[in-house]
C-alpha positions in Angstrom: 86.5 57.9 111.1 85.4 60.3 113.5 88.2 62.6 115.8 88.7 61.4 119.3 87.8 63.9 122.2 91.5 64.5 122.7 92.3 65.4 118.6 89.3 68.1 119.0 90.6 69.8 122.1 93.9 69.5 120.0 92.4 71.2 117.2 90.7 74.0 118.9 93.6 74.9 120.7 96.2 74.9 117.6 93.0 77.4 115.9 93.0 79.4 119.4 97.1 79.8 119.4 96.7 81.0 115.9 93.8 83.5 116.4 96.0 85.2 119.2 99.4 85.0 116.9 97.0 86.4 114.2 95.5 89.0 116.8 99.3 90.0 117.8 100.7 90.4 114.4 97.2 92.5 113.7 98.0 94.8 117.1 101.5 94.8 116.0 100.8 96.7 112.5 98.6 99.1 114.1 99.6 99.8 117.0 103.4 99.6 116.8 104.4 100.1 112.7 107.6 100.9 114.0 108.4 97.7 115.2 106.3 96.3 112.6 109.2 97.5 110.0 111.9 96.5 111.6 110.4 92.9 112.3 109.8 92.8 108.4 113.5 94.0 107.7 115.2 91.0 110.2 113.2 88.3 108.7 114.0 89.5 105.2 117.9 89.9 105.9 117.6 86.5 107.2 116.5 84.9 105.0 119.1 86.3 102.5 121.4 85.3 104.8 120.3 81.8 104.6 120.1 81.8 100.8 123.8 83.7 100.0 125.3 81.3 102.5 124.0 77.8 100.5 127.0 76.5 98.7 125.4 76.5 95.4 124.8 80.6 95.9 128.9 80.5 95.1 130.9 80.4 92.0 133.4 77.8 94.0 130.3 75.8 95.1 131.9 76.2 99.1 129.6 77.8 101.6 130.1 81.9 102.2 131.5 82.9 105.8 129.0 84.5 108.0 130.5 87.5 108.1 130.3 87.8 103.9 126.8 86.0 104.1 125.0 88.3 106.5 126.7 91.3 104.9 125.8 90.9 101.6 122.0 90.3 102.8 121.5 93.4 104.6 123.4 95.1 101.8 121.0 93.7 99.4 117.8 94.4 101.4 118.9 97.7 102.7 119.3 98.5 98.7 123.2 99.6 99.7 125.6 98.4 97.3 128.3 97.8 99.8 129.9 94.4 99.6 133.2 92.6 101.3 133.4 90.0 98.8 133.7 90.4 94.7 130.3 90.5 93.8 131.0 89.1 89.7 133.2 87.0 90.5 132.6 85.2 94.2 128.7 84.4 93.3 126.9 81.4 91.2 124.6 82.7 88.5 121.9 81.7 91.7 123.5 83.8 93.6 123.2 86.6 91.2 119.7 85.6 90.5 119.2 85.8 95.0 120.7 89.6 94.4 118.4 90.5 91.7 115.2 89.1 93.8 116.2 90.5 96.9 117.0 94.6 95.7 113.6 94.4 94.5 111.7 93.1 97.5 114.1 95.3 99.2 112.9 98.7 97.5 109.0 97.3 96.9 108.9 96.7 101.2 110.6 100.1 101.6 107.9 101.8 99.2 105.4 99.3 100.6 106.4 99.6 104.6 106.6 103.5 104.0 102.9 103.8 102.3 101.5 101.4 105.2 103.8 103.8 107.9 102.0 106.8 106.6 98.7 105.8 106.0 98.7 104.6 109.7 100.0 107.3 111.3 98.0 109.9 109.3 94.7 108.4 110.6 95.9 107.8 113.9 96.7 111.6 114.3 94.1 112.7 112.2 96.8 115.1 110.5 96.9 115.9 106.6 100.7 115.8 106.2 102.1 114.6 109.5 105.8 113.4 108.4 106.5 115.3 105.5 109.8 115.8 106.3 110.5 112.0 106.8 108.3 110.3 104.9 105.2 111.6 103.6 103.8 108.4 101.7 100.4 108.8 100.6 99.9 110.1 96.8 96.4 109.9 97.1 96.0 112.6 99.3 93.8 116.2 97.7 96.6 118.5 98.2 94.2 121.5 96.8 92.9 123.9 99.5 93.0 124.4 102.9 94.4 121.4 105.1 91.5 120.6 107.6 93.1 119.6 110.6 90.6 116.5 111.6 91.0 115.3 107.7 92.0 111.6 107.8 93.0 109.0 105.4 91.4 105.2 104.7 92.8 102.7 104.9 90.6 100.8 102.4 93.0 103.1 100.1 96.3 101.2 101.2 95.6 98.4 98.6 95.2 100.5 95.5 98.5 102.8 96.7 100.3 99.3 97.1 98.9 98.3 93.3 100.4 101.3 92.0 103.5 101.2 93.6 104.1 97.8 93.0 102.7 98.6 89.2 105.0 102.1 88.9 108.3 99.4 89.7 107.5 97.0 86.8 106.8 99.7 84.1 109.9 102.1 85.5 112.2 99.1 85.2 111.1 97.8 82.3 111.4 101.1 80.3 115.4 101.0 81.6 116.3 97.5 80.7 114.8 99.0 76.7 116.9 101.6 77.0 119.5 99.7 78.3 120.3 96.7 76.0 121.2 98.8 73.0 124.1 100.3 74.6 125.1 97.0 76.1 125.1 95.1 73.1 127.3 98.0 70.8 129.2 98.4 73.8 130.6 94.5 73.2 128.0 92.4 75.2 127.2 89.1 74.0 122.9 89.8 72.8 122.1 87.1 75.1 124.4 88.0 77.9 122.9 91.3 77.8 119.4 89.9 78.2 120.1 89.2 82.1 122.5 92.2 82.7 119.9 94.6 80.7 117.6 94.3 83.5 119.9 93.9 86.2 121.3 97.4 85.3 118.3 98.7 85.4 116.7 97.1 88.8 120.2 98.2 90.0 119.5 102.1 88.7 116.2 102.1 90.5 116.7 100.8 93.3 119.5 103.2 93.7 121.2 100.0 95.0 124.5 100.4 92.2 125.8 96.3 92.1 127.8 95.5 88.3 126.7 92.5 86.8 130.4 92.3 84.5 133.8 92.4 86.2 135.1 95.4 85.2 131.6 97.4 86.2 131.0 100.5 84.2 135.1 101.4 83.1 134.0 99.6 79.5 131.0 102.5 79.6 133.0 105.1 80.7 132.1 107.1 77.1 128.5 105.6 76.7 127.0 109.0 77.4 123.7 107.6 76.6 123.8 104.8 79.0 125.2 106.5 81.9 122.6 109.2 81.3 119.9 106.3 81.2 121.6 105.2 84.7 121.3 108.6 85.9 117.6 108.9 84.9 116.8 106.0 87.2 118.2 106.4 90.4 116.8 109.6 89.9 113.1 108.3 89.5 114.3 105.6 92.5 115.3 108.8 94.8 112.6 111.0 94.5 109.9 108.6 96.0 106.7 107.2 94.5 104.3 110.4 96.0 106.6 112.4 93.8 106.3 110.4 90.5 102.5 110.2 91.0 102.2 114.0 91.5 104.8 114.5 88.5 102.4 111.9 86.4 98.9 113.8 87.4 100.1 117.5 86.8 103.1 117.2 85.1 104.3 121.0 84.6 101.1 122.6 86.5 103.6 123.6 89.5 101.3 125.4 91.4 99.1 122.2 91.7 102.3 120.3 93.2 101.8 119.1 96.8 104.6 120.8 98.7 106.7 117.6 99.5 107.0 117.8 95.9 108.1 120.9 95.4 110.3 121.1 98.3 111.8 117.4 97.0 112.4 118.0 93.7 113.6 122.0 94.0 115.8 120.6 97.0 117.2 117.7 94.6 117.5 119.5 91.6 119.7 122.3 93.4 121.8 119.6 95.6 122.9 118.2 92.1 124.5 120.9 90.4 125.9 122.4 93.2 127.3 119.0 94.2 128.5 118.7 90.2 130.1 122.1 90.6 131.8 121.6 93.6 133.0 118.1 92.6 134.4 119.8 89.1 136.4 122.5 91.2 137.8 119.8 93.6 138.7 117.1 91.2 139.3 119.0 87.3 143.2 119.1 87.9 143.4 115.5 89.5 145.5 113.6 87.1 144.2 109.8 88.8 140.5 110.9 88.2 139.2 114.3 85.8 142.7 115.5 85.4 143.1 113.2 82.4 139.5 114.1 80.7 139.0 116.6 78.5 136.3 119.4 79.5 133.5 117.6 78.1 134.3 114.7 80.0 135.3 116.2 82.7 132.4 118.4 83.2 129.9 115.2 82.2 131.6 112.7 85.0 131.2 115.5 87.8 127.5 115.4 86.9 127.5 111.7 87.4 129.5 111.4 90.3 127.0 114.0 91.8 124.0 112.0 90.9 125.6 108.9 92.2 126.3 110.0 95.5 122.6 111.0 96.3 122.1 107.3 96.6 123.0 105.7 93.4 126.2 103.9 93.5 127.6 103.3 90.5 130.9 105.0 89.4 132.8 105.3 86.8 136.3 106.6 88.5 138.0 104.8 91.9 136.5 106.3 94.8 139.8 105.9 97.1 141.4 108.3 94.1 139.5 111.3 94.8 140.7 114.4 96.9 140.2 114.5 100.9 138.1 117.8 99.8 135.7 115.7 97.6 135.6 112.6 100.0 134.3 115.1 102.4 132.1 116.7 100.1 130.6 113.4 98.8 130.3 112.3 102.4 127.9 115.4 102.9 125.6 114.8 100.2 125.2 111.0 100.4 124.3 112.1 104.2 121.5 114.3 103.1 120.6 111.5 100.1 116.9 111.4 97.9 113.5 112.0 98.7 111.0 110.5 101.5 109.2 106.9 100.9 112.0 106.2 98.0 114.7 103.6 97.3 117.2 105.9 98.5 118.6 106.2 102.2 120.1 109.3 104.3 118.5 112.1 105.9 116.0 113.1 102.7 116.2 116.2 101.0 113.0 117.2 102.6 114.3 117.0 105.8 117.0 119.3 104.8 115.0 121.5 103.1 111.9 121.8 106.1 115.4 122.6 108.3 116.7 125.4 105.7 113.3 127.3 105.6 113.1 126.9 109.5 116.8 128.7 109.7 115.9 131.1 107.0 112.7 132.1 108.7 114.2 132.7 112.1 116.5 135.3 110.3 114.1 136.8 108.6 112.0 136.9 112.1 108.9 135.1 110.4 106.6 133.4 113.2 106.1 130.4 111.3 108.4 128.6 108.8 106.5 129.2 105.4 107.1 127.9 101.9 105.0 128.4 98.8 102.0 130.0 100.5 101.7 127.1 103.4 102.8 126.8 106.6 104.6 123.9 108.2 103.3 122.8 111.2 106.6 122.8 114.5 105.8 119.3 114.8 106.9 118.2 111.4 110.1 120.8 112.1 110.9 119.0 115.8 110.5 115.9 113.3 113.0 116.6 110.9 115.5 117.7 113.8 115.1 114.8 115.2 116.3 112.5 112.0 119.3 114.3 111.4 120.4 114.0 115.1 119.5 110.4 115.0 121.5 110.5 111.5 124.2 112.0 112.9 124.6 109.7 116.1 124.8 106.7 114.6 127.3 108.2 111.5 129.6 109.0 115.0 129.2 106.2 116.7 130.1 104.1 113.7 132.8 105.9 112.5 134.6 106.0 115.6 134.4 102.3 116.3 135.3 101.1 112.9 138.2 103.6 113.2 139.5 102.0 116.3 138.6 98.7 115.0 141.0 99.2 111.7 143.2 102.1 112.1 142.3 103.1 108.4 142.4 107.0 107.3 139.2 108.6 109.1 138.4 110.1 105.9 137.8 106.1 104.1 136.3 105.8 107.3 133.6 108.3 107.1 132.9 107.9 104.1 132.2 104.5 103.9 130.5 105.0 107.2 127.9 107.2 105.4 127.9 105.5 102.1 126.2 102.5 104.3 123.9 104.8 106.2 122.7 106.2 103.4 122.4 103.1 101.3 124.7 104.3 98.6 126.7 102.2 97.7 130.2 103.8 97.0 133.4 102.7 98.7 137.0 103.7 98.6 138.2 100.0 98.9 138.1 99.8 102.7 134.4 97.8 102.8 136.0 95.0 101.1 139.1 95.1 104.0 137.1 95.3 107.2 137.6 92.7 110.0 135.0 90.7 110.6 134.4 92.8 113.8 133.9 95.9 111.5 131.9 93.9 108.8 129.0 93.7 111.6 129.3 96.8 112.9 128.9 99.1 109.3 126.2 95.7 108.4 124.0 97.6 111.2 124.4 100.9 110.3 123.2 100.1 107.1 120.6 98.3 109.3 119.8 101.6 110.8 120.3 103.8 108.2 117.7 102.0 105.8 115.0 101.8 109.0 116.6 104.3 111.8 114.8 107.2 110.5 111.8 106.3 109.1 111.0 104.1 112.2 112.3 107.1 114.3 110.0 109.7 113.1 106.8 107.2 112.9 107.8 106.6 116.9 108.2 110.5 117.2 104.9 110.8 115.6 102.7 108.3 117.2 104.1 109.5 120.6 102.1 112.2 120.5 99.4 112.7 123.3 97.0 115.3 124.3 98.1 117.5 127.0 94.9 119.8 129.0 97.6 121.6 130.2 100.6 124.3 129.8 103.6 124.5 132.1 105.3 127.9 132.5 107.4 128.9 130.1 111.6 129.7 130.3 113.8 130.6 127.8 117.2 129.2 128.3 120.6 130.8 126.7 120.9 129.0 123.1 124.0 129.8 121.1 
């Protein structure tokens, strides 16, 4: 039967409404990533928020509160670890199952989002290594010779990135649930119990999101030297960012053909972690409710862990609320500055930090132009990296201040749960589980921002630049 006059004019414009939508979302990716990520962030956290608040997502079969609901969402896309409700015991094995799912498309859209971010800025500013100190994406970029300024990159390369990405994920997880299931079965674990918590460990590890499939977490572990290690070796491979692993799997210990983001991310990270494991040994070795009642071996090996975990990781093995002011404050600083660029972990990256450092140490040692292993880096990328930890810092503030009024708690839990959610980490001193509502959605967005905030910030900073045919007159005002 043939369509009526008025089922063809209906036809063509339904086809013409979804050329333009189509058009929109096209203009949307390309002309505004920034945006673009955050629109792909809200959708995701609501649909989590739908799935963890369906009655069969919870042990007692009742639906989860909002609050709870929308929390544990953002936590799980955001890759934080934070949570107001008992994550063994308050879920369904489907809601366990939505967690697993969603830390994965979680840390696969930031690597993804990240790639795409980079890929389009870097041809839109025709630049070789615009956002290195925020998120320098791209491993396929020739990082021997010169940079030529009007180098840009393909997109037609942004599918086989997103292969390997998505490719590195499987293998890298896969590898830790092996290494994994031994320790979990001699450690007491029913063999086909530890078939579902071998791989949640280890999507946990990577993603450097730090959630404990077992009620008592990793106390039961505490002495598994080998398994811990095997956590610590994941969120380490999760922090340092994909462009990292594929540099470290091309040259392996040919350091001079390193890009510098590598260098300057794994150096940075490699330096943050024992000097984070030796301050945490002085602070805490005389504690008697956390190292004071180790011996030196344990001692010594937990203050490495407790380093590693606060980069981004999230697991832990002693109570958070029974460390020292001194270490809560200390902890709080490193999960600020947390892993590398385009990785599962949040906070300011370490290359942002260490693009900052040079820039100080050059001024002191009058250098014209901050330097570091025979290249220079450009003032944009430096006004870049500024910019992040300001942004950082604001919303850190502005969170901790209002949670603090809201709850009247210690300003030290405060902060440091404050930052734990910023930088997706995932450690808590007991307060996240205690917040008011009113609280709940306020540290739910800064784990909002803190997963998207600075990425999103320095792509806007980026893409904001414009030609300028002329110079205004230059002033010096007083600084310092």
């Amino acid at each position: 039967m043939a369509a009526t006059p008025e089922e063809v004019s209906m036809s063509m414009r339904v086809r013409r409404i979804a050329y333009r939508a189509w058009d929109g979302l096209r203009d949307l990716t390309t002309a505004s990533p920034a945006r673009f990520a955050v629109l792909v962030f809200v959708v995701l956290i609501l649909l989590f928020t739908a799935l963890f608040s369906l009655p069969a997502a919870a042990a007692d079969g009742q639906r989860t509160p909002l609050a709870d609901a929308l929390f544990t969402a953002v936590s799980t896309i955001c890759v934080t670890g934070l949570s107001t409700v008992n994550m063994y015991s308050h879920w369904s094995p489907l809601g366990h199952a939505i967690t697993y799912l969603g830390v994965n498309v979680g840390a696969l859209g930031v690597l993804t989002l990240a790639s795409i971010l980079g890929l389009v800025i870097s041809k839109r500013l025709g630049l070789r290594a615009k956002l290195i100190a925020a998120g320098d994406s791209n491993p396929l970029r020739a990082h021997g010779g010169p940079v030529n300024e009007g180098q840009t990159i393909r997109l037609g390369e942004v599918g086989q990135l997103l292969r390997t990405v998505a490719l590195s994920t499987l293998v890298i997880e896969a590898g830790l649930t092996v290494l994994i299931y031994p320790s979990l079965v001699v450690g007491g674990i029913d063999p086909l119990v530890a078939l579902w918590e071998a791989p949640y460990y280890a999507a946990m590890a990577f993603t450097n999101t730090g959630f404990v499939p077992n009620a008592d977490g990793l106390a039961p572990f505490a002495q598994d030297y080998f398994l811990l290690t095997v956590l610590m070796i994941g969120v380490f491979l999760g922090s340092i960012g994909f462009p990292v692993i594929f540099t470290l799997w091309r040259h392996w210990w040919r350091f001079r053909l390193w890009s510098l983001h590598a260098k300057l991310t794994i150096i940075t990270t490699v330096v943050l972690f024992f000097a984070g494991a030796g301050v945490i040994l002085l602070l805490e070795y005389d504690n008697p409710l956390t190292f004071g009642r180790m011996d030196a071996w344990d001692t010594t090996f937990q203050a490495f862990f407790l380093s590693a975990m606060t980069r981004s990781g999230g697991f832990s093995v002693v109570n958070i609320g029974d460390l020292n002011g001194a270490t809560l404050i200390v902890g709080s600083m490193l999960m600020f500055v947390g892993g590398g660029s385009a990785s599962t972990a949040g906070g300011i990256k370490v290359t942002t930090l260490a693009v900052l450092a040079l820039a100080v140490w050059s001024e002191a040692k009058g250098r014209p132009s901050v330097q570091a292993f025979g290249r220079r880096i450009p003032s944009d990328v430096q006004r870049v990296a500024l910019s992040v930890v300001a942004w950082g810092a604001t919303i850190v503030a502005i969170s901790t201040v209002t949670i603090s009024r809201i709850t009247g708690a210690p300003i030290e839990y405060v902060l440091f749960d404050v930052i734990s959610g910023f930088a997706t980490v995932g450690l808590s001193t007991g307060l996240t589980a205690e917040l008011p509502d009113p609280a709940v959605y306020v540290l739910a967005l800064t784990m909002f921002m803190g997963r998207i905030g600075t990425v999103t910030l320095a792509a806007a900073v980026a893409a904001s630049s414009r030609s300028q045919l002329y110079a205004l007159p230059v002033e010096r005002p007083i600084v310092g």
